[in-house]
N, C-alpha and C positions, 0 to 999 in steps of 0.2 A: 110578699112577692119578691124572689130571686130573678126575673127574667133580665134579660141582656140593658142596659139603659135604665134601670127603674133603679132608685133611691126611697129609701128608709130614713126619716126625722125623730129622732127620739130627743125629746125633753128630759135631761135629769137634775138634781137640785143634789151638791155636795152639801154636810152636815160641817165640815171642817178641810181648813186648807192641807193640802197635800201633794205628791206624787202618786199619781193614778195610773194604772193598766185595764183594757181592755182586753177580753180572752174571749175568741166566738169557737165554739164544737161546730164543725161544719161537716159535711161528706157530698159527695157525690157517685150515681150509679155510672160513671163511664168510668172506663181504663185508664192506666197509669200514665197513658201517652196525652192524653188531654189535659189544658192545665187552665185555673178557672180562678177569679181572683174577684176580691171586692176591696174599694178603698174605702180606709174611714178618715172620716175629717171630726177634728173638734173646734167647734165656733168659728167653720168655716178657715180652717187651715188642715192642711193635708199632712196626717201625724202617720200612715204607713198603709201599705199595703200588703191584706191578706192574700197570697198565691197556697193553692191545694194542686196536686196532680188528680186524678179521677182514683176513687178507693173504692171503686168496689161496695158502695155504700156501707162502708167503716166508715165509722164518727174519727174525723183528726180534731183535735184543738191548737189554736195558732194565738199568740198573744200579739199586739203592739202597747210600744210605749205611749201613755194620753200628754208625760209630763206634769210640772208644775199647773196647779189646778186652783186659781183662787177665786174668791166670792161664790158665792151658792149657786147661781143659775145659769146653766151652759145645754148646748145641743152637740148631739153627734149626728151626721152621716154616713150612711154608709151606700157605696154606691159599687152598680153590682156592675161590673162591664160583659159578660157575658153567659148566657143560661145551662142549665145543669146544675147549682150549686145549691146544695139544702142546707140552711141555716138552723139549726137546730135549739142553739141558744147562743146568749153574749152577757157577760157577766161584767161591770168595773166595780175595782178593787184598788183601795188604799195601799201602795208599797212600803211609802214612808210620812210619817208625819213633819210639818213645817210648822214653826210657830211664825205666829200673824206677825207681818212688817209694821199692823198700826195700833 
């Protein structure tokens, strides 16, 4: 659910420490003067905010940085501030490897 207020909880488990990105394909069916945005947070800090304009229901993809990523068990949020926005998918992605501090 995309609606204006609602948040999204995902559990994810990394395999190996690293630098992480988050990439969501999102679209919306209103105009380009409309502008629609969702934040994502990792482990409850606020790592960026996705802004789209309205497309015409085109799929855009928008990336943020997740940062340094360490121990296996973390959540993301994403929080939708206002409706119109079709989430279509979100993908994170390994940028760079870090060898373990211990």
């Amino acid at each position: 659910c995309t609606d204006m207020g609602h948040s999204e909880v995902i559990g994810i488990t990394v395999e190996s420490f690293g630098k992480y990105e988050l990439s969501a394909d999102m679209s919306a069916q209103s105009g380009e003067l409309a502008q629609l945005s969702v934040s994502v947070f990792f482990d409850n800090q606020l790592k960026g905010t996705l802004v789209i304009n309205g497309t015409d229901g085109k799929i855009v993809t928008q990336t943020v940085d997740l940062g340094l990523i360490m121990g296996p068990n973390h959540y993301i949020k994403l929080y939708f501030s206002i409706n119109g926005m079709k989430l279509h998918s979100i993908r994170i992605r390994k940028t760079e490897a870090v060898e373990s501090p211990f």
